[in-house]
NUROKOL-74601 format. One line per field, with one value per atom (N, C-alpha, C, O): x, y, z; residue in one letter. Coordinates in Angstrom, 3 decimals. Each point is the difference from the previous one (the first is absolute). Layout:
N
xx: [X:...] .
yy: [Y:...] .
zz: [Z:...] .
lumtor: [a:...] .
***
This chain:
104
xx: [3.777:-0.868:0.608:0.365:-0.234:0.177:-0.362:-0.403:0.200:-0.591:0.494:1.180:-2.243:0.071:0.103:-0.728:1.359:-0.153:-0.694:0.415:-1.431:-0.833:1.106:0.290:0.265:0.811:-0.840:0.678:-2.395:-0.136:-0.385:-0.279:0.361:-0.325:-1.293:-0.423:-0.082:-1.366:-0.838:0.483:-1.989:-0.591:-0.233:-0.018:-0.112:-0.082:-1.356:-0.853:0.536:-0.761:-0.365:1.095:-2.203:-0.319:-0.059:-0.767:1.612:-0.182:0.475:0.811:-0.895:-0.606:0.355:-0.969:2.144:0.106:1.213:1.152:-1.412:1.599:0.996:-0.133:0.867:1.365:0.958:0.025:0.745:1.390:0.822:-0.197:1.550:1.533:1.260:0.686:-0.620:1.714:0.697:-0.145:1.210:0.857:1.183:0.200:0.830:1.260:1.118:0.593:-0.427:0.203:0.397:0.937:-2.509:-0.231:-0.116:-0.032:-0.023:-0.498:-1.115:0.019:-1.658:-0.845:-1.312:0.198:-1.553:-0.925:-0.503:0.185:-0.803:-0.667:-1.327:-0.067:-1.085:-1.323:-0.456:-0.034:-0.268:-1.005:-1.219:-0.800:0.529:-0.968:-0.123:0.167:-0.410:0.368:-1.249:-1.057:1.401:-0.710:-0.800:-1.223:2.347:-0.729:1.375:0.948:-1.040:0.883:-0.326:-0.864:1.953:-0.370:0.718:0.500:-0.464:0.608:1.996:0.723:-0.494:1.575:0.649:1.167:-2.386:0.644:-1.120:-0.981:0.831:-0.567:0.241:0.944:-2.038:0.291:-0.351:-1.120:2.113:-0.527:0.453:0.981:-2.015:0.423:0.636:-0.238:1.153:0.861:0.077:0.195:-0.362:0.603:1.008:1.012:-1.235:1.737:1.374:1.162:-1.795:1.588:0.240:0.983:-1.384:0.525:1.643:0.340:0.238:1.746:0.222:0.836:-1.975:0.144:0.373:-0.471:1.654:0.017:-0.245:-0.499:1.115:0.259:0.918:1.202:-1.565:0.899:-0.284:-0.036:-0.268:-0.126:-1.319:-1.173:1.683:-0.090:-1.090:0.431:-2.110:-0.687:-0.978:-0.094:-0.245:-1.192:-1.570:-0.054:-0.851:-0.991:-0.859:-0.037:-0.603:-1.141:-1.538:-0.362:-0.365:-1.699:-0.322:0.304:-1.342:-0.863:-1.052:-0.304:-0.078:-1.954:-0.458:0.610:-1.858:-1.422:0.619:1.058:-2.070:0.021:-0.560:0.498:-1.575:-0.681:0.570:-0.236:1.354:0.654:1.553:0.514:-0.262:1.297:-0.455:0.611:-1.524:-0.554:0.140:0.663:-1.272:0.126:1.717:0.394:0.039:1.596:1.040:1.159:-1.375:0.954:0.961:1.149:-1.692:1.074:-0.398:-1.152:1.297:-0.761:0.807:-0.040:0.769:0.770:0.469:-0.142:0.696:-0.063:1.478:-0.015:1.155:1.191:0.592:0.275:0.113:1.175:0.933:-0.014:1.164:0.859:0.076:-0.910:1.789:-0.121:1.466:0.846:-0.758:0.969:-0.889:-0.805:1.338:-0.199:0.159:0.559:-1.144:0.167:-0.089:0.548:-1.133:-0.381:-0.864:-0.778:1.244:-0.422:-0.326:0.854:-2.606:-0.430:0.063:-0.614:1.222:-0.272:-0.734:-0.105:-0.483:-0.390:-1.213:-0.104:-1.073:-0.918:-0.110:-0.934:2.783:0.243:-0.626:-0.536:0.783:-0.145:-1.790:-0.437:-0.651:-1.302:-0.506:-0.842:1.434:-0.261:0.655:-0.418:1.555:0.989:0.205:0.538:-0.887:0.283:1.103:0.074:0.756:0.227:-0.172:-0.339:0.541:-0.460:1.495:0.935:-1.245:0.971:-0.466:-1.228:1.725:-0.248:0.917:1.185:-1.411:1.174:-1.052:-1.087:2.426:-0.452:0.581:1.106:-2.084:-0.137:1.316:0.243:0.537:1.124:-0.792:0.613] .
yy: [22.213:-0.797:-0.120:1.031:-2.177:0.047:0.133:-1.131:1.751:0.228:-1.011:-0.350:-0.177:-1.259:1.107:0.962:-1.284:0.980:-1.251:-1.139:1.414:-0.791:-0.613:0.970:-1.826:-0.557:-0.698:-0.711:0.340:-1.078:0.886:1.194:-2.142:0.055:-0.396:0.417:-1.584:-0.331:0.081:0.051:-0.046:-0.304:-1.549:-1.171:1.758:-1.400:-0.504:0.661:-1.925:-1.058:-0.309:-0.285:0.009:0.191:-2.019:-0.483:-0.313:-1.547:-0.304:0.868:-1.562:-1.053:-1.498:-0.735:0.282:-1.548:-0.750:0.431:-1.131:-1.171:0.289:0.654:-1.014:0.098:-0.747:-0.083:-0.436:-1.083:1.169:0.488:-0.189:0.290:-0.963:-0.474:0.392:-0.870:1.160:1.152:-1.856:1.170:-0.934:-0.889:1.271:-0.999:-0.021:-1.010:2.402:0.276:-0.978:-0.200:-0.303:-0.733:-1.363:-0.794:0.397:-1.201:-0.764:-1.222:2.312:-0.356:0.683:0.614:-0.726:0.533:0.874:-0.439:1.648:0.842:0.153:0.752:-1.176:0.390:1.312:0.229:0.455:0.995:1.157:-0.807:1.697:0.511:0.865:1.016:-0.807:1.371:1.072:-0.402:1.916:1.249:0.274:0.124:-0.023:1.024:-0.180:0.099:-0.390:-0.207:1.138:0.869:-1.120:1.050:-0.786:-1.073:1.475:-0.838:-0.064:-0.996:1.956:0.211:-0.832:-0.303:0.094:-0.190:-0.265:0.694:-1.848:0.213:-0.097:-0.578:1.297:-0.029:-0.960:0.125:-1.157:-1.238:0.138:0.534:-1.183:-0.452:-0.960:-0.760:0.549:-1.185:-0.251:0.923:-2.286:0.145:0.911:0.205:0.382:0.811:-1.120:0.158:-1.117:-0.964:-0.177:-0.740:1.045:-0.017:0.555:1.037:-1.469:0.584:0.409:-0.464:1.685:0.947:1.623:0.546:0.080:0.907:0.587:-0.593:2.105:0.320:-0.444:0.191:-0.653:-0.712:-0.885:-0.055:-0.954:-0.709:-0.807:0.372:-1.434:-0.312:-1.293:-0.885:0.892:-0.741:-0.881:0.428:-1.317:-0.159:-0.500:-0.733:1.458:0.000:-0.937:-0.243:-0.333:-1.403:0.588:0.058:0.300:0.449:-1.448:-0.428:-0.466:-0.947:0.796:1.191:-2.245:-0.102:-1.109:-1.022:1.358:-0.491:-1.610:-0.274:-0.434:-1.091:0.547:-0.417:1.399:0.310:0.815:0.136:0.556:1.099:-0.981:0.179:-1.197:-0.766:-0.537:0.250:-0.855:-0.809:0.843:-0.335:1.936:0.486:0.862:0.629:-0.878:1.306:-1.573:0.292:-1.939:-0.898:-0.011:-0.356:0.886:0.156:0.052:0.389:-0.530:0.422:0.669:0.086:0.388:1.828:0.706:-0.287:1.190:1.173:0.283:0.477:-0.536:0.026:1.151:0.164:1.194:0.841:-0.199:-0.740:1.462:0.345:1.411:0.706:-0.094:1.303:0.175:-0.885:2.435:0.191:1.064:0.924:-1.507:1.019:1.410:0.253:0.580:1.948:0.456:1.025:-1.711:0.706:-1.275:-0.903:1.255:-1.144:1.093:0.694:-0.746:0.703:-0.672:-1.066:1.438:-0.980:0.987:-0.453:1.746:0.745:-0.774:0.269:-1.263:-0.777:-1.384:-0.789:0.727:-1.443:-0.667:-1.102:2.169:-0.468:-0.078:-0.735:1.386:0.202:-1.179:-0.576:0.183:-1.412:-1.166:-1.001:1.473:-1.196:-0.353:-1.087:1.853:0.344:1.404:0.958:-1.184:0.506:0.712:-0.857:2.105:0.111:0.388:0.627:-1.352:-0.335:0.635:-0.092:0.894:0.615:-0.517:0.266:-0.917:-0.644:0.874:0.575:-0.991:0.321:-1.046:-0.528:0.307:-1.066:0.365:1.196:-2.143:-0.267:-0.662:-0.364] .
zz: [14.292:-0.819:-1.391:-0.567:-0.004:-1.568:-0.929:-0.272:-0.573:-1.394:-0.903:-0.048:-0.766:-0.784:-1.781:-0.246:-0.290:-1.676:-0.555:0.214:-0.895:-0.854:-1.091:-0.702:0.357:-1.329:-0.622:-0.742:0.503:-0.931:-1.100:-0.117:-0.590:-1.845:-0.915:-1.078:2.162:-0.516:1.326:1.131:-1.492:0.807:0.737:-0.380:1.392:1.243:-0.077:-0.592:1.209:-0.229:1.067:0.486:0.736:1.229:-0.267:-0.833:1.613:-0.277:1.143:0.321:0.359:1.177:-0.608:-0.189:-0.098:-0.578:0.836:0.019:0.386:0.224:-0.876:-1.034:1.340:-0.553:0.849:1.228:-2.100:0.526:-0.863:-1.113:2.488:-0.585:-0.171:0.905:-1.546:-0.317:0.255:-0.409:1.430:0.717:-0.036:0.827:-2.219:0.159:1.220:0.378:0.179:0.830:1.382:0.773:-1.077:1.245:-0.464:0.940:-1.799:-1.042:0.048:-0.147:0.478:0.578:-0.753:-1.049:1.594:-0.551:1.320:1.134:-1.363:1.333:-0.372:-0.973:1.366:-0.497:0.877:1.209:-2.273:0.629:-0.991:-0.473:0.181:-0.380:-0.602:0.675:-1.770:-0.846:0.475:0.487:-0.735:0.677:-1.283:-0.057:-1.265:-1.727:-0.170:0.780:-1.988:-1.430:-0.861:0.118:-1.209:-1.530:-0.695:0.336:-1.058:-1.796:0.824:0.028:0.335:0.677:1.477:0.247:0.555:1.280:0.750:-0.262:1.470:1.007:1.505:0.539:0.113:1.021:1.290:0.495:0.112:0.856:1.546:0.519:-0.031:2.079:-0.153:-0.938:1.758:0.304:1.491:0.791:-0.386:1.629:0.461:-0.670:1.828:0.287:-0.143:-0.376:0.783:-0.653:-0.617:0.042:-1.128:-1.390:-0.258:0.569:-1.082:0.276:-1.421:-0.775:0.490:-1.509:0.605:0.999:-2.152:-0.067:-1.672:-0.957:1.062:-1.618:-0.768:0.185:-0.864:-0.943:-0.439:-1.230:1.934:-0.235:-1.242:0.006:-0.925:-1.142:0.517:0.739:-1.292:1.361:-1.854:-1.151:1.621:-1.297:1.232:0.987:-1.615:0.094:-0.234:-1.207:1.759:-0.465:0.377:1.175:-2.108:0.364:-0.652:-1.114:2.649:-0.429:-1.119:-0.061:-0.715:-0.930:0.642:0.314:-0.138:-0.413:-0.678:-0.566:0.874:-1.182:-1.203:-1.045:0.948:-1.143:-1.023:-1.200:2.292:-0.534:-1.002:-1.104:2.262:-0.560:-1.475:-1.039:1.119:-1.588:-0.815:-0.981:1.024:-0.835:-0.380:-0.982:1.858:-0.478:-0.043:-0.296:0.545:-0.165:0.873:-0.260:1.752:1.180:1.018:-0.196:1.431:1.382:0.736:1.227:-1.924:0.512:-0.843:-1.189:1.518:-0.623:0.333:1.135:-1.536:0.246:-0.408:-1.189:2.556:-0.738:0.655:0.984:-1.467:0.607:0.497:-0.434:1.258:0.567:0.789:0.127:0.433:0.881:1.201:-0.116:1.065:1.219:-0.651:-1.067:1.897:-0.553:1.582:0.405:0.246:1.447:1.265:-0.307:1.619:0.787:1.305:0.552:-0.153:0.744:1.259:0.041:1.023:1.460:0.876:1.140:-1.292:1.025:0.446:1.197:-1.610:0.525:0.388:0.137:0.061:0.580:1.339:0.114:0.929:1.097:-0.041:0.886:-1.786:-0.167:-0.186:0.688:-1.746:-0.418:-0.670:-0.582:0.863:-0.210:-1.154:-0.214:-0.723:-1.608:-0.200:0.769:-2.081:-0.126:-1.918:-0.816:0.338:-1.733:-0.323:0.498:-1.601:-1.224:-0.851:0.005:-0.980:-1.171:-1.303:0.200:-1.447:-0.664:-1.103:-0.060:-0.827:-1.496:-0.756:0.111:-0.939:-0.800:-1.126:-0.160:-0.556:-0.948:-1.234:-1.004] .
lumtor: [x:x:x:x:x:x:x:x:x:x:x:x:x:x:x:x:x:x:x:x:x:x:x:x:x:x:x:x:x:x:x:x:x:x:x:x:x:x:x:x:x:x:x:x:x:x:x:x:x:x:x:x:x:x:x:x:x:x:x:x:x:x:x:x:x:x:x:x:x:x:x:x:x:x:x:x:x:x:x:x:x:x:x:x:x:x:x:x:x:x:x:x:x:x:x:x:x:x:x:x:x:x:x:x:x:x:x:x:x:x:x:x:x:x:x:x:x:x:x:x:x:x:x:x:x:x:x:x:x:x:x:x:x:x:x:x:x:x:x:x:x:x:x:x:x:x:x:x:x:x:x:x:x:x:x:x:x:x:x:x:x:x:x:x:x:x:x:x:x:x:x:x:x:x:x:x:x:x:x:x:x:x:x:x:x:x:x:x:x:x:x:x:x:x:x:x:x:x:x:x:x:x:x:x:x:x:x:x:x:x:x:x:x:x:x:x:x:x:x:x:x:x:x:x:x:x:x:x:x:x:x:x:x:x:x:x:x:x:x:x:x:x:x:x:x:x:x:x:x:x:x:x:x:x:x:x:x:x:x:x:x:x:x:x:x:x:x:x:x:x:x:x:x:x:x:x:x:x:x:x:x:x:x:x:x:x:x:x:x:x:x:x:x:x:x:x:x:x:x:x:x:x:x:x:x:x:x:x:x:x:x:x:x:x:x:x:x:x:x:x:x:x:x:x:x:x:x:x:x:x:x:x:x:x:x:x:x:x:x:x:x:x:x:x:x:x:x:x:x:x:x:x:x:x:x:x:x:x:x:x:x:x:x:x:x:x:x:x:x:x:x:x:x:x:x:x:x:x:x:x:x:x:x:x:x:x:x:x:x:x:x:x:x:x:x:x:x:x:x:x:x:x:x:x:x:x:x:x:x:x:x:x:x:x:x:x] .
***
């Protein structure tokens, strides 16, 4: 069995939102779902086809709200990030796989 060592720095954020990846990689977008964020990094599902590992250099797109867009002058929320870790042990479960990036 593996032991995971705790590495974060801030506290995590329990969020449930869409999310689009830009994956240059592939020269494409992957939608899928963020788990909890923190001010540093979050954590997202991706289809298992997704063709991400570590390393890789990904930018992030979180849709808003229309109500939310009027007010911040955008209807996303744009970071950038790098892969840190890519979980496949619940692929075959549900055909997702988690990505862990940290935000740049």
């Amino acid at each position: 069995m593996d032991t995971l060592i705790e590495q974060r720095k801030d506290a995590r954020i329990e969020l449930s939102w869409p999310v689009s990846i830009w994956l240059p990689a592939a020269n494409r977008f992957f939608n899928g779902q963020s788990s909890n964020i923190s001010k540093m990094g979050v954590f997202v599902t991706l289809p298992m086809t997704t063709p991400i590992r570590a390393g890789h250099t990904v930018e992030l797109n979180f849709p808003r709200t229309l109500t939310l867009a009027r007010q911040k002058g955008g209807f996303a929320r744009i970071k950038k990030g790098k892969v840190v870790r890519v979980e496949r042990r619940n692929m075959l479960k549900d055909a997702n796989i988690g990505v862990a990036i940290a935000f740049e």
